[in-house]
Phi, psi and omega in degrees: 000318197275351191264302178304287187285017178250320192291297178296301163338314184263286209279019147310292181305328168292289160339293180307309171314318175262350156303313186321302218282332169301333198240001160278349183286311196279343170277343170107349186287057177271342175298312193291331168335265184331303177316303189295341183283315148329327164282311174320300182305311212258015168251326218250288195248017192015055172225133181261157154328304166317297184327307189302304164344304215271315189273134188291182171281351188288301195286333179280292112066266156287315233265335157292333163293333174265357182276318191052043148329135175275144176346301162256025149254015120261008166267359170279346189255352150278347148286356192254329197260330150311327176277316184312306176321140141235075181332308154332326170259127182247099205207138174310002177259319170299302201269014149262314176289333166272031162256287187309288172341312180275338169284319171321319190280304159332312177307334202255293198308328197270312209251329208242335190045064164208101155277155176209163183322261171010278160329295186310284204301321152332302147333299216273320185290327162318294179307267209305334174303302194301324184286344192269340184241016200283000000 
């Protein structure tokens, strides 16, 4: 119980963090946005930008499976790699960042059994970025 509720707690607290950051986007603030989102991923998640940059689908991959993220705190980290995506750009980054995304999105399906609208549609926007940018 004390587990369940130190858990709900941080991704309460995660939650909250990226509404800020969401809504400093929508004020038009994106360098600070972007910062906090960076700061977050490497505080949260021990991923620096780079990280994401450097790692293959082999390495992310390892690096979700030794972390065992619980269900929803990757779906949080997949609400952080969503706002980064711009499907819009067809840039070796985007197309690192929709590769990471769609595992994200597998993982909770498969290894979490949890799905959501949100997730599907996010997923479908992904697949056609990757079919259109392959």
């Amino acid at each position: 119980m004390l587990r369940r509720d130190l858990l709900t707690a941080e991704i309460k607290k995660l939650a909250e963090a990226l509404a800020r950051i969401l809504h400093l986007k929508t004020e038009g603030k994106t360098e600070e946005a972007d910062q906090k989102l960076q700061d977050l991923l490497q505080n949260e998640y021990n991923l620096s930008d780079d990280d994401l940059q450097v790692m293959d689908e082999t390495d992310f991959s390892a690096f979700l499976k030794t972390s065992a993220f619980p269900a929803e705190k990757l779906d949080v980290l997949s609400q952080i790699l969503y706002s980064i995506f711009d499907p819009a750009l067809s840039n070796q980054k985007n197309k690192s960042l929709a590769i990471k995304l769609g595992q994200i999105y597998q993982l909770l399906i498969t290894e979490h059994r949890t799905i959501n609208m949100i997730n599907l549609d996010r997923e479908d926007v992904v697949k056609k970025y990757l079919s259109t940018n392959s």
